[in-house]
Phi, psi and omega in degrees: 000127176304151185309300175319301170307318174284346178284324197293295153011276194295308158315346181248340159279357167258312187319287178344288210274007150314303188323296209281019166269328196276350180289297202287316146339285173314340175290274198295309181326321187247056202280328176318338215281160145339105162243073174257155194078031196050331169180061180318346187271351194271351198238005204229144166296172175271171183268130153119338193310289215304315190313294164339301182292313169301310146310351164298144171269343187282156152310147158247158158189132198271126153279121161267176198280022137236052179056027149270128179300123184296298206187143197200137194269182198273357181300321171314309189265349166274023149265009175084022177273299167240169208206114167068226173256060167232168172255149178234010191261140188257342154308315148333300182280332175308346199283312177325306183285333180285336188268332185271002173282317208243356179086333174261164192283153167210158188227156180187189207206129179215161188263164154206139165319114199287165188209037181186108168089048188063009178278136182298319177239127146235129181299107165287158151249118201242152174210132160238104173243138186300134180249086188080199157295340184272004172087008184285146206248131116268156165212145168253120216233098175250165217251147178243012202255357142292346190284346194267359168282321198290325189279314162336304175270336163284309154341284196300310204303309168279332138324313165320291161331286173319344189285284216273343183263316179291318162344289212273318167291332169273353167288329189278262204340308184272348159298312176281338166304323139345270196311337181249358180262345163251067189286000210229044162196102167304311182307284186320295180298353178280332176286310164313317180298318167325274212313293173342306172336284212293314195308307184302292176342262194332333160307291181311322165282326190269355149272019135306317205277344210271302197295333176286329171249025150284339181257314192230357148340316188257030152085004165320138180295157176286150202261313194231084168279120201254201150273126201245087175317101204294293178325277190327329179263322190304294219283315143008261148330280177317301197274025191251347180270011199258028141273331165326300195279336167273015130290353164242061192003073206213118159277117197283120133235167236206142189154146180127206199303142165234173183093336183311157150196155180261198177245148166129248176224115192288343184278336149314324171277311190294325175326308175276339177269346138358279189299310169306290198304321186294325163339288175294336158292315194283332166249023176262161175288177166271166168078033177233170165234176200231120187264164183214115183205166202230168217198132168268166147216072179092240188263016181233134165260141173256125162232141175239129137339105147252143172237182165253027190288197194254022158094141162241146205291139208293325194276345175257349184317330276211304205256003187302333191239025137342158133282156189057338188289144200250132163284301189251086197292341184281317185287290178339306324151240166014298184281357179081028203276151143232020177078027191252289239293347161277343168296332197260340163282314134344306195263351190253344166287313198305327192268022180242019176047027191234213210212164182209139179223165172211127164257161186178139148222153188287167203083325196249355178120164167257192209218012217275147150234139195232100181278101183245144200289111212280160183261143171100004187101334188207114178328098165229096178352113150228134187330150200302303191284011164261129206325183155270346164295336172254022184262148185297000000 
């Protein structure tokens, strides 16, 4: 049983028994009242419940002993669990009616058709208990199913790792072993020691990319944010990506508005556009070029990347900033690519309270643009030489 599950647990088992002290209290206070119609108490909470119920974050939902809903917290009916007085999950109730037979709590996990933000399934961790004497049910119902998307991408996520990390570690191994097995032929080794190289890079890049994004993956405000010069990171970016590009003779250029600046972390802005320019060099053909221009818009600046590359296909757009996901696992891979790096530009969009897009048709080149929210509210050209402390 999962950590969560076991809090839930536990929480529904301190709820039960608050219940059945204020049921059993409540009990003992009025033992005099009045029961005509065989059991007017069958049909009313016990005092002190609805109070109980109302602070839960879980669905709460009371059943009298003939399966009308009593008292129903309202996260239960926005998920469509109950409707007027019916319970409407017929696992539920069946569960209900078996706990109103026999007396015991039971627990179990049921999917129901969403009925809140648009989801298709939503998972419960459901507890049913009997509630006093009158034949009256709770059950508690709590929706897991993002923590169980969460674990889902964490599962695939560390699978994913393990992956992208024995590759590169098991080449340097079977390299080194090479390498030691031709000690008395200097060509070979020098070309296996060439491999080794590159095998380490790649190692090295893709745990650079696992810690920037292990750092800012949770969508956190930046801890120190500053005035973020827009020029100074294109110039940046570009020069940290043009030994790339002049091996494959592909020109880096720069343009549109100059002087902008945002609000955030600038080593976070060049990490991503780093990452667009490197991209975009890695699915370009040679002798093409790869542009970078900056643009205001309203309270926002936009810079975009374009290449003259081969495209990515309409069926990946959707999934392109996926971590690990590759349009071309083979090319990628060739480049020393580690399947991060539009993951990372995501999360660096995100933690600037701003957005990231792509336009792309295969053939004809991409699009990426990254929209952030400009300092001061609003895109304004500021002179070069004026300090950032005197910028508005």
């Amino acid at each position: 049983m999962s950590e969560m599950a076991m809090s839930f647990t536990a929480l529904a088992g301190f709820v039960v028994g608050a219940l059945a002290v204020l049921f059993y209290r409540n009990q003992i206070e009025t033992p005099s009242r009045a029961k005509t119609d065989g059991n007017p108490e069958a049909g009313a909470l016990p005092q002190g419940v609805a109070s109980v119920l109302a602070v839960l974050p879980s669905s709460a939902v009371v059943l009298d002993a003939h399966d009308r809903v009593l008292r129903a917290s309202s996260a239960a009916r926005a998920f469509g669990l109950v409707k007027g007085d019916r319970l409407m999950a017929a696992e539920l109730l069946a569960l209900a009616r078996q706990v109103r037979r026999d007396g015991e709590i039971r627990e179990t996990e049921i999917d129901v058709a969403g009925h809140k933000f648009g989801q298709e399934i939503t998972n419960f961790a459901v507890r049913v208990a009997p509630l006093g004497s009158h034949g009256q049910v709770l059950v508690l119902a709590e929706d897991q199913t993002e923590r169980q998307r969460v674990e889902a991408v964490r599962r695939d996520f560390v699978a994913n790792v393990s992956h992208e990390l024995k590759t590169p570690v098991g080449a340097l191994s079977l390299l080194a072993e090479t390498v030691q097995d031709a000690a008395d032929d200097p060509e070979a080794v020098t070309r296996f020691a060439g491999r080794m190289q590159h095998e380490a890079a790649r190692l090295t890049y893709l745990v650079q990319d696992l810690i920037t994004l292990s750092r800012i993956q949770g969508a956190e405000p930046i801890p120190t944010p500053g005035q973020v010069p827009i020029d100074e990171c294109v110039n940046d970016a570009i020069d940290h990506c043009n030994t790339r590009a002049i091996a494959k003779d592909i020109t880096l250029v720069s343009g549109g508005a100059e002087g902008l600046r945002i609000w955030g972390d600038e080593e976070l802005l060049v990490t991503a556009l780093r990452n667009l320019i490197d991209n975009a060099i890695a699915y370009s053909p040679e002798h093409t070029r790869v542009v970078v221009s900056v643009r205001p818009a309203g309270d926002s600046v936009e810079i975009s990347v374009s290449d003259q590359g081969i495209g990515i296909p309409e069926e990946s757009l959707e999934r392109i900033f996926e971590r690990f996901f590759r349009v071309d696992a083979a090319r990628s891979r060739a480049t020393g690519g580690t399947g991060l790096g539009l993951a990372i530009v995501k999360h660096v969009a995100a933690a600037h309270a701003g957005e990231v897009s792509v336009w792309s048709k295969e053939g004809s080149g991409s699009t990426f643009t990254l929209r952030l929210p400009a300092f001061g509210g609003t895109a304004v050209a500021v002179p070069p030489s004026t300090p950032l402390e005197a910028a508005p």
